[in-house]
C-alpha positions in Angstrom: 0.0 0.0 0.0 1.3 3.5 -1.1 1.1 6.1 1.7 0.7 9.9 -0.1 1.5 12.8 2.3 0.4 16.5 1.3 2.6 18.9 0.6 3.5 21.1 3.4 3.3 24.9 2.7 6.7 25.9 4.9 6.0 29.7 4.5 3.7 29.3 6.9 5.8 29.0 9.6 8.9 31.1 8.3 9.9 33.9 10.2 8.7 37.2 8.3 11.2 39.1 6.3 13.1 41.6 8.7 13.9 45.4 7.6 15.7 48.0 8.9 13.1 50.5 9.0 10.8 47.8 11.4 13.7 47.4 13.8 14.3 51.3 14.1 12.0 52.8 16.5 12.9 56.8 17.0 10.1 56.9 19.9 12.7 55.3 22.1 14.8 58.6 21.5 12.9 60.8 22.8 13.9 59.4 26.6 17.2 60.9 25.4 15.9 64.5 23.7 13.1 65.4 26.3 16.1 66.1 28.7 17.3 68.9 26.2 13.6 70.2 25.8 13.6 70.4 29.7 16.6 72.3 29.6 15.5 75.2 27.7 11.6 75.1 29.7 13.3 74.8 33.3 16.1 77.7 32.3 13.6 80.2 32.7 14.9 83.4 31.9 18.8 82.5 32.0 20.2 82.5 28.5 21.3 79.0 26.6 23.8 77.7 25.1 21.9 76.1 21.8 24.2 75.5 19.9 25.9 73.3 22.5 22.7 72.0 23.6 21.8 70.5 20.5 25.4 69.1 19.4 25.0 67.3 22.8 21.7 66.1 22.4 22.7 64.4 19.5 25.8 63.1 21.4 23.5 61.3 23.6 21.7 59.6 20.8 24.0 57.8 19.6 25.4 57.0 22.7 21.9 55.6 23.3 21.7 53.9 20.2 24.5 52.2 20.7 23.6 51.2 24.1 20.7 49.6 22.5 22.3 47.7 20.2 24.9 46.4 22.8 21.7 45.5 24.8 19.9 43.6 21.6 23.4 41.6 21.5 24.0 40.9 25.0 20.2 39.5 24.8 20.7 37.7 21.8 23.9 35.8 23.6 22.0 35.4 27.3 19.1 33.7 25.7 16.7 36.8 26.9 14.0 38.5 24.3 13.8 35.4 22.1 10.1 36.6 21.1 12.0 40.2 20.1 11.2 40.6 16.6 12.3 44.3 16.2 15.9 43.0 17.4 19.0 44.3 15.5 20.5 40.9 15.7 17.7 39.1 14.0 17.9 41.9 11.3 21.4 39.8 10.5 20.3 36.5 11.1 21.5 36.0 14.7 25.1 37.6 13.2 26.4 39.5 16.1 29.3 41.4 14.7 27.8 43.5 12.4 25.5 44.8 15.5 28.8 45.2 17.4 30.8 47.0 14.9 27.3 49.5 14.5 27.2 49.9 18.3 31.4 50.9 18.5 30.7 53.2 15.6 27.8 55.3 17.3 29.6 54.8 20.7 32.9 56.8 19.3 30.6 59.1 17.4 28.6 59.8 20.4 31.6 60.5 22.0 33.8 62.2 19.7 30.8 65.1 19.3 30.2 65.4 23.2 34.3 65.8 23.4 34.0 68.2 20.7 31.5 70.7 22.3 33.0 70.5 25.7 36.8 71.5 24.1 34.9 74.4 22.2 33.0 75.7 24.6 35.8 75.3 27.0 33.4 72.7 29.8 35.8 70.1 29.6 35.4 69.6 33.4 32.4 68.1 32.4 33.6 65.0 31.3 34.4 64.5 34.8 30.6 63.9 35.3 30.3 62.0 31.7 32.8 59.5 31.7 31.9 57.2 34.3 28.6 57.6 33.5 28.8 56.4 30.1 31.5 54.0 31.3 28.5 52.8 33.6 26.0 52.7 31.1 28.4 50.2 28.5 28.5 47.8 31.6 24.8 48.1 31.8 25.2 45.6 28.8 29.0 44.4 28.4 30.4 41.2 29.2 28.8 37.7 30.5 27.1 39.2 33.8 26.2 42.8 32.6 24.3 44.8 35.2 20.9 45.2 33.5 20.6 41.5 34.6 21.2 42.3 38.2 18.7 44.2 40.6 21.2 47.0 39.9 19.4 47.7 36.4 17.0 50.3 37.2 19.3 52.2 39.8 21.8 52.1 37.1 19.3 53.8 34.3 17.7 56.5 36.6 21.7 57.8 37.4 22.7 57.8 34.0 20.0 60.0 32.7 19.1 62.1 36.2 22.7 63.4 36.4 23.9 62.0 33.4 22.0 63.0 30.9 20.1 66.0 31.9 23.1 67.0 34.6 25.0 67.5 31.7 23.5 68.7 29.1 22.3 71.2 32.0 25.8 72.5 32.7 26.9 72.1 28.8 23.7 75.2 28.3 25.5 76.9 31.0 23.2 76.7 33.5 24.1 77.1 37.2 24.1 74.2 39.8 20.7 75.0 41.8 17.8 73.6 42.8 15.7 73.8 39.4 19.3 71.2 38.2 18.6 68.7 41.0 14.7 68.6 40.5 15.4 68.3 36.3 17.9 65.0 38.0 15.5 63.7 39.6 12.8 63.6 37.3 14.9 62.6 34.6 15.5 59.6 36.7 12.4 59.0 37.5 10.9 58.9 33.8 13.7 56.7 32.6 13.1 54.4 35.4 9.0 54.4 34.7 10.0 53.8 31.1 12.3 50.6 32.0 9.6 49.4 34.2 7.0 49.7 31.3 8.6 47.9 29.1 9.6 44.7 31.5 6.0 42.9 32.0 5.6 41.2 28.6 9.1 39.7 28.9 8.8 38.7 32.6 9.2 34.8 31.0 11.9 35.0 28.7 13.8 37.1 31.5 13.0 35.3 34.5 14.1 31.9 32.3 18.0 33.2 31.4 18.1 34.2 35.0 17.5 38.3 34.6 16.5 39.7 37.9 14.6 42.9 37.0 12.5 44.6 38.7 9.5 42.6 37.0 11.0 39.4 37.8 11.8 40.1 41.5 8.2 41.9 42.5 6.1 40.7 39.6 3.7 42.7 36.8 1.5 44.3 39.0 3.9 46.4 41.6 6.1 47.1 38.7 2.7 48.9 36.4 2.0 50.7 39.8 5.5 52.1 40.6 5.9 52.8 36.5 2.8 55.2 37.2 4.1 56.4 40.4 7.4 57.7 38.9 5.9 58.6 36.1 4.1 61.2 38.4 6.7 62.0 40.0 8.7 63.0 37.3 5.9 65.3 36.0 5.6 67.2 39.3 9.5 68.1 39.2 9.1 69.2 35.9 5.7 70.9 36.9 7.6 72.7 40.1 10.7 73.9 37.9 8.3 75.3 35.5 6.4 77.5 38.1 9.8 78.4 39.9 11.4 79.7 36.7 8.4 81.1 35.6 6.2 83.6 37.2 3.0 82.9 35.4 -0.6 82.7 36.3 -2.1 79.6 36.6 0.9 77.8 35.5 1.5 75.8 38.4 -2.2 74.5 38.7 -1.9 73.6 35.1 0.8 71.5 35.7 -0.3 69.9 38.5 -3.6 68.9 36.9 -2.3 67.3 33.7 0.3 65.7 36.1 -2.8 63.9 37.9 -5.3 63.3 34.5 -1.7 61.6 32.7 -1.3 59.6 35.6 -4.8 58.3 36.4 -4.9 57.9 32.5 -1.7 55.8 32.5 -2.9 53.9 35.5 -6.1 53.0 34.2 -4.8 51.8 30.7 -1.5 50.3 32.1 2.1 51.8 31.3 4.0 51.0 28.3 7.3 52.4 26.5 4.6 54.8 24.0 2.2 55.8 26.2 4.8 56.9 29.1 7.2 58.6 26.3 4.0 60.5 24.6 2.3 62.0 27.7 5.9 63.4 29.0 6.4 64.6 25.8 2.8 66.1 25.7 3.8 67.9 28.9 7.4 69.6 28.0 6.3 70.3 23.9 2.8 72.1 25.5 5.1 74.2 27.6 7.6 75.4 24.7 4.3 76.6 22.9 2.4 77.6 25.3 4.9 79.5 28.0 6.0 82.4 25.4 2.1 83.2 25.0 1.6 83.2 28.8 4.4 84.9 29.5 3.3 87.5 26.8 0.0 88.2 28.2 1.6 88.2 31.3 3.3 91.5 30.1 0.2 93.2 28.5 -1.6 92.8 31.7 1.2 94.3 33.8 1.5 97.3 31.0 
């Protein structure tokens, strides 16, 4: 007797074509512009350096980016984010070294223009502050044990972009060491941290398997959603007090303070997530730059 099998259709289960463009997310930049857009909102009246500001923003891109990649690699070796489609390394077919060789290249890049601005606009004592910071945030992926798999992860990420990246970028604008600098820190801290904490429950799995202790692993979804929100507020009231410090304006302050609370019972409601937490900060520092010159105008008018 003749036994006749179908055919079996194996595009069903190949893995869809990857592409550059569905790997390359630039919402995730914005953790590392918003810091500059605070910068120029908290400064009040005090002139900035823009120039400077911006050179360094773009610095700190590419020092995220390649951050990001080293991460995407260090995953790919650890076993972590095997459901991670938008992955750099499955963009080369699990091929590590071209994701390595992109990372170095935006890593010297990143640095060679923060260097740059720093000589020229003669802040080279910054680099004091920079360098271990950016030192600490290539061990936050590098080697067999990097610290985003320890519990240090998330105190790691809130110091590199609370004094790291909005410290800096602060002093590089000329801005003085003050209070409105230590409330940007903080906040900055705390909105990178709610971000990292967003994006941990839907790999709690793959993570907890390859022995990655974040903060999702260690206290599970729920606490992590809630303290996402609760930095996430946090972060929004520094930004909210620096903004009514710096700027005398009517209203401003209770403004703040309510979109603070509607963004945060929003985003508690829904649940946090990378978009959502990146898009209602942003909401909050871009309605400020177009806003605070028209309030600050009619300000004026009624005081004429």
């Amino acid at each position: 007797m003749k036994v006749f099998y179908a055919p079996v259709d194996f595009t069903l289960t190949k893995t869809p074509a990857i592409r550059w463009w569905h790997i390359f997310n630039p919402a995730i930049y914005l953790i590392s512009i918003l810091p500059a857009i605070a910068v120029i909102v908290l400064a009040g009246q005090t002139p900035v350096w823009a120039q400077g500001l911006a050179l360094s923003t773009l610095a700190v891109v590419l020092l995220q980016h390649a951050i990001n990649l080293f991460n995407d690699v260090s995953d790919w070796n650890l076993g972590a984010d095997t459901e991670k489609m938008d992955s750099w390394v499955r963009l080369f077919d699990g091929d590590t070294r071209p994701v390595n060789l992109q990372a170095f290249i935006s890593f010297f890049s990143g640095g060679i223009i923060g260097l740059s601005v720093l000589f020229i606009g003669d802040k080279l004592w910054i680099v004091i502050i920079a360098l271990p910071l950016i030192g600490l945030g290539y061990l936050y992926n590098a080697g067999k044990s990097p610290l985003s798999y320890t519990w240090m992860g998330e105190w790691v990420t809130g110091v590199c972009y609370g004094p790291g990246v909005f410290g800096c970028l602060w002093f590089v604008a000329g801005q003085p060491f003050n209070l409105t600098a230590v409330a940007g820190m903080l906040a900055f801290a705390a909105l990178a941290v709610s971000l990292l904490l967003s994006h941990q429950p839907p790999q709690i799995e793959t993570d907890r398997q390859v022995g990655k202790k974040t903060f999702c692993v260690r206290y599970g979804t729920r606490k992590t959603c809630q303290v996402s929100v609760l930095l996430f507020g946090t972060a929004l009231l520094l930004i909210g007090a620096g903004l009514s410090v710096n700027h005398h304006v009517p209203y401003l302050q209770t403004t703040a303070f309510l979109l603070t609370i509607i963004f945060s019972i929003y985003l508690f409601r829904v649940g946090p997530n990378p978009k959502r937490v990146l898009i209602l900060s942003s909401t909050i520092l871009l309605l400020s730059v177009i806003l605070l010159p028209w309030m600050t105008a009619g300000k004026q008018v009624l005081m004429s």
